[in-house]
One Martini backbone bead per residue (centre of mass of N, CA, C, O) as a GRO file, in nm:
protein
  118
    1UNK     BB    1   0.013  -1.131  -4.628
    2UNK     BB    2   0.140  -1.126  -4.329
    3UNK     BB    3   0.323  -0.925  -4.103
    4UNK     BB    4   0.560  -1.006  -3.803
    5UNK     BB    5   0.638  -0.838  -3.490
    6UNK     BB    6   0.817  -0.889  -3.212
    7UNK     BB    7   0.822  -0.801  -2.864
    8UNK     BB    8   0.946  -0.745  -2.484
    9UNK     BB    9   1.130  -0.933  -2.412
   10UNK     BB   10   1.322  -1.116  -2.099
   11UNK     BB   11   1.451  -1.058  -1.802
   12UNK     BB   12   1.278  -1.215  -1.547
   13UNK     BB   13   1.156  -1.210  -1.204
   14UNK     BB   14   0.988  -1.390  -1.019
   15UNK     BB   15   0.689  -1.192  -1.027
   16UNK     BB   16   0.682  -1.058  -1.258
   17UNK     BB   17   0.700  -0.853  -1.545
   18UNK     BB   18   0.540  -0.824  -1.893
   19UNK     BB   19   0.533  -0.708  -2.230
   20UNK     BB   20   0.397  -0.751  -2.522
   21UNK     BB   21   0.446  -0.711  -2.904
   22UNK     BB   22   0.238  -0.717  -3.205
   23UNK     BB   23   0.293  -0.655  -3.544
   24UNK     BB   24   0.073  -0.577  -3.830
   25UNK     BB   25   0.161  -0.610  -4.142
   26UNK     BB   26  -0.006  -0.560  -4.499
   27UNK     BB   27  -0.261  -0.803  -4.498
   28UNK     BB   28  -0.505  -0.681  -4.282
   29UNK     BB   29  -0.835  -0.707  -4.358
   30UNK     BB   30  -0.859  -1.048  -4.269
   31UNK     BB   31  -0.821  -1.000  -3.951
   32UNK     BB   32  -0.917  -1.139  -3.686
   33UNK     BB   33  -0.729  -1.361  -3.479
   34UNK     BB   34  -0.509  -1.275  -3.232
   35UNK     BB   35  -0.230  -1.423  -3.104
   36UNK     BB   36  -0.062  -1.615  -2.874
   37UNK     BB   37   0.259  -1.820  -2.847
   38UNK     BB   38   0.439  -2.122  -2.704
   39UNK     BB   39   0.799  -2.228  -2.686
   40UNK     BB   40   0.973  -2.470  -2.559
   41UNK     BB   41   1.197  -2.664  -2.482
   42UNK     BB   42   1.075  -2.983  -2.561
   43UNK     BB   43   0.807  -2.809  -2.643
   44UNK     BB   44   0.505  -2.771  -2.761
   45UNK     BB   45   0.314  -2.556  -2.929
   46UNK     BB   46   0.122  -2.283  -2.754
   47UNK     BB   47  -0.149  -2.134  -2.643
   48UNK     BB   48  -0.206  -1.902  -2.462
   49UNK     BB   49  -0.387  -1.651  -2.648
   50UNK     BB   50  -0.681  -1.490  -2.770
   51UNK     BB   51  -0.856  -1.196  -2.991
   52UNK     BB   52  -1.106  -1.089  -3.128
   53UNK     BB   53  -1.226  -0.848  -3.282
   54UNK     BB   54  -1.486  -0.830  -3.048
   55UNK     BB   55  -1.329  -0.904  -2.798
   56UNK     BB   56  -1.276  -1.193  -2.750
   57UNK     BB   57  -1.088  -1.458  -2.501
   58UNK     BB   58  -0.832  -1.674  -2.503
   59UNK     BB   59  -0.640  -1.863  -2.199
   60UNK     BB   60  -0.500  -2.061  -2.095
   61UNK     BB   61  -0.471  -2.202  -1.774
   62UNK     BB   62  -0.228  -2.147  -1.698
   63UNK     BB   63  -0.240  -1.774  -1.758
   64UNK     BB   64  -0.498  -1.755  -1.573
   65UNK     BB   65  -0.494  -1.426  -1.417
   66UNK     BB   66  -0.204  -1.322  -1.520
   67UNK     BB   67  -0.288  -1.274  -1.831
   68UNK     BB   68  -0.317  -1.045  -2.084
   69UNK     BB   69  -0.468  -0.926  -2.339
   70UNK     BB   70  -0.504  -0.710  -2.630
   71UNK     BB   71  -0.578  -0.445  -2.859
   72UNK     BB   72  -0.477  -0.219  -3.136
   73UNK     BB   73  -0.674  -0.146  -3.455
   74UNK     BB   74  -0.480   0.110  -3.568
   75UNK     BB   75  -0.231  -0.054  -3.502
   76UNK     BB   76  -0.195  -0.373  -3.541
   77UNK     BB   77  -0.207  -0.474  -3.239
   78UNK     BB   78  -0.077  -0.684  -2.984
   79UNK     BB   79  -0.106  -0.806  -2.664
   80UNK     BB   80   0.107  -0.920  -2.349
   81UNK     BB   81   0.050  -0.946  -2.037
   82UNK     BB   82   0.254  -1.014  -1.756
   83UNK     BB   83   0.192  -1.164  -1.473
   84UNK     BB   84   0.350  -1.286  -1.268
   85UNK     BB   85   0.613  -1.518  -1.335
   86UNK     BB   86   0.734  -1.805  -1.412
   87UNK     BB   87   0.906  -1.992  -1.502
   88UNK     BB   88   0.761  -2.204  -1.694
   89UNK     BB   89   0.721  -1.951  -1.902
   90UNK     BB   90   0.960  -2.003  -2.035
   91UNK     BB   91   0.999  -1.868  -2.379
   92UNK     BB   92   0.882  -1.845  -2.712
   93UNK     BB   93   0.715  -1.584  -2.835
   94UNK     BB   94   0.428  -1.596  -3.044
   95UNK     BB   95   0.243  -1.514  -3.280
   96UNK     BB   96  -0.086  -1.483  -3.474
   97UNK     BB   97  -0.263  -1.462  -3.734
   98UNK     BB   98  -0.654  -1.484  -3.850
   99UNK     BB   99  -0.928  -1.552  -3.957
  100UNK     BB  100  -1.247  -1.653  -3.959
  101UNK     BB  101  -1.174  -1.952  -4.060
  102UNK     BB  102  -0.889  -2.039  -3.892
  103UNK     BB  103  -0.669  -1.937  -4.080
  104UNK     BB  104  -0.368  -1.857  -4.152
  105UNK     BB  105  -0.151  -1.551  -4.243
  106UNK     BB  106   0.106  -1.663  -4.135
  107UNK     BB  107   0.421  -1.695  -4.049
  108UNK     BB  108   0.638  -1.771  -3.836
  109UNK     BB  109   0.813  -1.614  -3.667
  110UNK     BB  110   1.109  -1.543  -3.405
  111UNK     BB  111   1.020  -1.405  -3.184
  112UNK     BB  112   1.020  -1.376  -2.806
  113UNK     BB  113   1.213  -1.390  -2.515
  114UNK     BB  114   1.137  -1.568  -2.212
  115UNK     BB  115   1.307  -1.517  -1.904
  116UNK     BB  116   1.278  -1.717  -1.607
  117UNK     BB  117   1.385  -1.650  -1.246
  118UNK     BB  118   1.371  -1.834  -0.975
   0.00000   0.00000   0.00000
């Protein structure tokens, strides 16, 4: 199992940035691929964006463009870049570790908040 903790969530005005940041901790030898998802209220939880060990990245057409993936390997953290962000991007944010057969090594976290004013 693997232990999963997010951060970097917060409170900013539309058009600006945020980096969220979500370490791995446990059994993480087994890590393929590290994802971001979102969940507003009254809706189903999204995939925002996905990045494999070998760096190849999966965006939400909603996001692409704006939000950047990236991966620190020696440090088992994956990251989320969001620039513009608009409103509708309100959400709680939460990480995901998968193996290669694309099973979750991980239970959801706690997410972090982030919150666009318009």
């Amino acid at each position: 199992q693997v232990q999963l903790a997010e951060s970097g969530g917060g409170l900013v005005q539309a058009g600006g940035s945020l980096r969220l940041s979500c370490v791995a901790s446990g059994v993480i030898s087994s890590i393929n691929t590290m994802a971001w998802y979102r969940q507003s209220p009254g809706k189903q939880r999204e995939l925002v964006a996905s990045i494999r060990t070998g760096g190849s990245t999966n965006y939400a057409d909603s996001v692409k463009g704006r939000f950047t993936i990236s991966r620190d390997g020696p440090k088992n953290t994956v990251y989320l870049k969001m620039d513009s962000l608009k409103f509708e991007d309100t959400a709680v944010y939460y990480c995901r570790v998968l193996n290669r057969n694309g099973n979750s090594l991980s239970s959801w976290g706690q997410g972090t908040q982030v919150t666009v004013s318009s």
